[in-house]
C-alpha positions as CSV (number, residue, x, y, z in Angstrom):
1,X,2.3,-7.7,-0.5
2,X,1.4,-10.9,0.7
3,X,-1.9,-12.9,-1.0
4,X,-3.4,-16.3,0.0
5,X,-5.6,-17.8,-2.3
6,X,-8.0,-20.7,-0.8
7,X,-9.3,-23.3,-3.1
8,X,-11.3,-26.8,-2.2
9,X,-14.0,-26.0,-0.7
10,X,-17.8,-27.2,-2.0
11,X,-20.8,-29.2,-1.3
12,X,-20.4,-32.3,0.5
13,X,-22.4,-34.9,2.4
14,X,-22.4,-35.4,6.3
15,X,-18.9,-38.0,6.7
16,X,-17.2,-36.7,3.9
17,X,-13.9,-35.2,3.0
18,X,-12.9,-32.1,1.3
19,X,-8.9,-30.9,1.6
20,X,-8.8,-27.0,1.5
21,X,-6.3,-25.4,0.2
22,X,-4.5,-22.1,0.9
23,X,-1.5,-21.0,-1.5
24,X,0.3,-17.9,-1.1
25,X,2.4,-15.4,-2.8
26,X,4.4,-12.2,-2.8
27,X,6.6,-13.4,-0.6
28,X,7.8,-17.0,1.3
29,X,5.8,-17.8,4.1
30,X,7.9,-20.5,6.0
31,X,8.8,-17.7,8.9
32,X,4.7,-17.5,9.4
33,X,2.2,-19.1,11.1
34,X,-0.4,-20.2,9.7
35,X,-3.9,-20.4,10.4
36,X,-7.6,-21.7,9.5
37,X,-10.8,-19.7,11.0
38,X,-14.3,-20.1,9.5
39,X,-17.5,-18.2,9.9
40,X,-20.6,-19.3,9.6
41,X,-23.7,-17.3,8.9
42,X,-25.1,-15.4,12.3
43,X,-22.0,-16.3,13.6
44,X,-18.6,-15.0,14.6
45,X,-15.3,-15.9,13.3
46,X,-13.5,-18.6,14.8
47,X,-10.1,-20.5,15.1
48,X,-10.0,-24.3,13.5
49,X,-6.6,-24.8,13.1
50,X,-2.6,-23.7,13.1
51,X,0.7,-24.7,12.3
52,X,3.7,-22.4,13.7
53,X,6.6,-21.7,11.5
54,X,8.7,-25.1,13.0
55,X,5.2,-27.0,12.4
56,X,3.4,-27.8,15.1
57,X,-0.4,-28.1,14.8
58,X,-3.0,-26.8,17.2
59,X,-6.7,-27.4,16.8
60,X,-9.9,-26.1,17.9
61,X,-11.9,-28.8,19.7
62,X,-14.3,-28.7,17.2
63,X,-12.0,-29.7,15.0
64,X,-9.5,-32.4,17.0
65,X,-9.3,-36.1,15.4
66,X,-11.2,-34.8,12.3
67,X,-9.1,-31.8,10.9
68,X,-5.4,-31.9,9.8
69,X,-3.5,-28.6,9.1
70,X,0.0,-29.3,7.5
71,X,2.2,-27.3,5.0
72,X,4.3,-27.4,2.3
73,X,6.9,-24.6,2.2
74,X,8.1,-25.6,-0.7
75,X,5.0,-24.7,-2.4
76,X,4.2,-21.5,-0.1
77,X,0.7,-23.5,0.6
78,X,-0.8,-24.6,3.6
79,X,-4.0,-27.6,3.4
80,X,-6.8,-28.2,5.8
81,X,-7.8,-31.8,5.2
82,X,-11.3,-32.1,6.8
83,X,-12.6,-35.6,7.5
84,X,-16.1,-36.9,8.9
85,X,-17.6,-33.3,8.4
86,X,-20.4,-32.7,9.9
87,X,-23.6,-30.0,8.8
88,X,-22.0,-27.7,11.8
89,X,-18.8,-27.3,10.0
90,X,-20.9,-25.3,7.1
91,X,-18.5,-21.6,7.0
92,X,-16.8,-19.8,5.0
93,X,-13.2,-20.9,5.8
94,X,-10.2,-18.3,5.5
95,X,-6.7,-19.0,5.8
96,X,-4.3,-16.0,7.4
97,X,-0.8,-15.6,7.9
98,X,0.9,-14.4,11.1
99,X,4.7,-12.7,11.5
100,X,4.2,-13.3,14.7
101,X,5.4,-16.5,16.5
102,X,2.7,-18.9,17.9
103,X,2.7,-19.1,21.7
104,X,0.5,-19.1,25.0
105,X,-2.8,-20.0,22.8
106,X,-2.4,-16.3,21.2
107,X,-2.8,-18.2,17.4
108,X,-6.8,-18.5,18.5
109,X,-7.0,-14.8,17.8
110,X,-7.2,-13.3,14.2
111,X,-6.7,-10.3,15.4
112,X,-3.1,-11.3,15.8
113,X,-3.2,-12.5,12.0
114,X,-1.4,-10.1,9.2
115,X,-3.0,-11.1,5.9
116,X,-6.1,-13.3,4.9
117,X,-7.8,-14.7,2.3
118,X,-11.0,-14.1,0.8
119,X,-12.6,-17.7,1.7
120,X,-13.9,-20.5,0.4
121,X,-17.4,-22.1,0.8
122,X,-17.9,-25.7,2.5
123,X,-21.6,-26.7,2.5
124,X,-22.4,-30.0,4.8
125,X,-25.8,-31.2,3.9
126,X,-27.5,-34.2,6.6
């Protein structure tokens, strides 16, 4: 049984950083893509980022030139480095794993996502 574990999120101020982190275990996930939704309140769940099982990122345009998604198979963990955040980008953020492979913009989807985490909380105050 697959778990991911997020960790990094908090309270920071509008322009900030925070670098979430999403490690995993039960089993290696270097076969998986990976991926980073968020929810905020009132709102649905949507797609920030991915990174297919060779590597290669995708973004949500919400989250292009401010968000990095990058892995570390070695480690089973997958970070979400979030730069100049902005009071909008306040969610919960989950990470999920997906067997299947990444293609045709089906990673936006989390229906198409196997196993997730329980969140983590990033506060942007203006």
């Amino acid at each position: 049984q697959v778990q991911l574990v997020e960790s990094g999120g908090g309270l920071v101020q509008a322009g900030g950083s925070l670098r979430l982190s999403c490690a995993a275990s039960g089993r290696p996930l270097s076969s998986d893509g990976m991926g980073w939704f968020r929810q905020a309140p009132g709102k649905e769940r949507e797609f920030v980022a991915g990174i297919s099982r060779l590597g290669i990122t995708y973004y949500a345009d919400s989250a292009k030139g401010r968000f990095t998604i990058s892995r570390d198979n070695a480690k089973n963990t997958v970070y979400l480095q979030m730069n100049s955040l902005k009071p909008e980008d306040t969610a919960v953020y989950y990470c999920a794993a997906c067997s299947s492979p990444f293609y045709s913009g089906n990673y936006l989807h989390d229906y198409l996502y196997d196993h997730w985490g329980q969140g983590t909380q990033v506060t942007v105050s203006s």
